[in-house]
N, C-alpha and C positions, 0 to 999 in steps of 0.2 A: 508378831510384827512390832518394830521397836514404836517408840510414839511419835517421832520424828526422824528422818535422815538428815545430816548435816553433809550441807553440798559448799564447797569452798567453791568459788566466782573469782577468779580472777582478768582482770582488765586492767589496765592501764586507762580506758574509756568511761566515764560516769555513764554515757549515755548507751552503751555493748552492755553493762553490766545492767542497765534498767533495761534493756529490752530483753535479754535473757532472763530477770524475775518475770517479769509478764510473760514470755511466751512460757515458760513453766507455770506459774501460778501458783497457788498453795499445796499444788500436787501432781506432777507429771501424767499418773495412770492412778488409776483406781484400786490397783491392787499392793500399790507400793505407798510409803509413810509419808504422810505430807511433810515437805520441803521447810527446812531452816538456812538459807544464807548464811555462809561466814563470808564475807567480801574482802578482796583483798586486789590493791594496786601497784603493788611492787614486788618482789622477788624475795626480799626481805620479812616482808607480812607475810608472807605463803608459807615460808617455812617456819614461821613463829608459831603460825595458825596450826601446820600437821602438825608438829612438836607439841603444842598446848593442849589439846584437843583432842575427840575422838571426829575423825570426817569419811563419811563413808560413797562421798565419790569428789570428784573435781571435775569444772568444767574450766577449760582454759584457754584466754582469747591469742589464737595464733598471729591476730595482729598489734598484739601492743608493744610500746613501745617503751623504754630501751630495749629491754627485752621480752622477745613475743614465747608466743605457751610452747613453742616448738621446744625452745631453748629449755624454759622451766620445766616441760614433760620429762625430756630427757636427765635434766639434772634431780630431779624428786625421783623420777622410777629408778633411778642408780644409787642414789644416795638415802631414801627414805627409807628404812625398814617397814614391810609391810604396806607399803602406796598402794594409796587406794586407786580403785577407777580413775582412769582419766579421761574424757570427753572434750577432743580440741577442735574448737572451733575457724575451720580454714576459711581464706577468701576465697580462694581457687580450683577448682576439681582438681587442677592438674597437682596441689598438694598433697593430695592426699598419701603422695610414694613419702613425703618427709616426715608426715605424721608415723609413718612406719615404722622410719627412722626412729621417731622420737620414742616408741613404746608404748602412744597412744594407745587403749583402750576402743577407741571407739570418734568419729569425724561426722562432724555435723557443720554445714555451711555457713558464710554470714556471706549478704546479710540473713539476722533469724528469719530461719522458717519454724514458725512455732509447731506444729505437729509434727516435724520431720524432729527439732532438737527435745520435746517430751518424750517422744518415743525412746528416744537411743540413749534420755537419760533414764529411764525408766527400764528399759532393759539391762542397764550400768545398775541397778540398783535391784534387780531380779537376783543377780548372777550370785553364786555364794564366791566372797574372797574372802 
């Protein structure tokens, strides 16, 4: 097991991105690496950050704005060689057909439900990619 996983956050929200580190914590599950943040608020950082970096999942806020993680899902899993997990965060049950769309990985609600989003990042962080 590596000694950390690096989870890129992206939000346009200060306050989505501090509540998704608390409901994670320093470690989603018990059996997976405790959690490193790379944060990112714009579309521009996102891709500095995969390109810079090794990241071995993403969570990403379906509602930010300009543009929300529906948009950046789609454009990373098309354009990123090898993208990692992606873990997007919707407002609405009824999105979850666009995360589909988008190539999402894996849909977890806001606002955070902490046990519901450590789970299904932690299961993002099981899977071998």
């Amino acid at each position: 097991m590596p000694s950390s996983a690096s989870v890129l956050l992206y939000s346009s929200d200060a306050d989505t991105r501090a509540q998704v580190r608390l409901a994670i914590g320093g470690r989603p599950a018990s059996d997976v690496p405790p959690v490193a943040f790379v944060e990112c608020a714009t579309l521009p950082a996102v891709l500095l950050a995969l390109d810079a970096r090794r990241i071995d999942a993403c969570v990403l806020d379906g509602e930010s704005v300009p543009i929300g993680g529906m948009g950046v899902c789609w454009q990373i899993k098309n354009e990123v060689f090898r993208c990692p997990p992606v873990l997007l965060l919707i407002g609405r049950p009824q999105d979850a057909w666009l995360a589909t769309w988008s190539h999402a990985d894996a849909v977890s609600t806001l606002p955070v439900e902490p046990v519901e989003l450590a789970a299904s990042l932690a299961a993002l962080l099981r899977a071998p990619h």
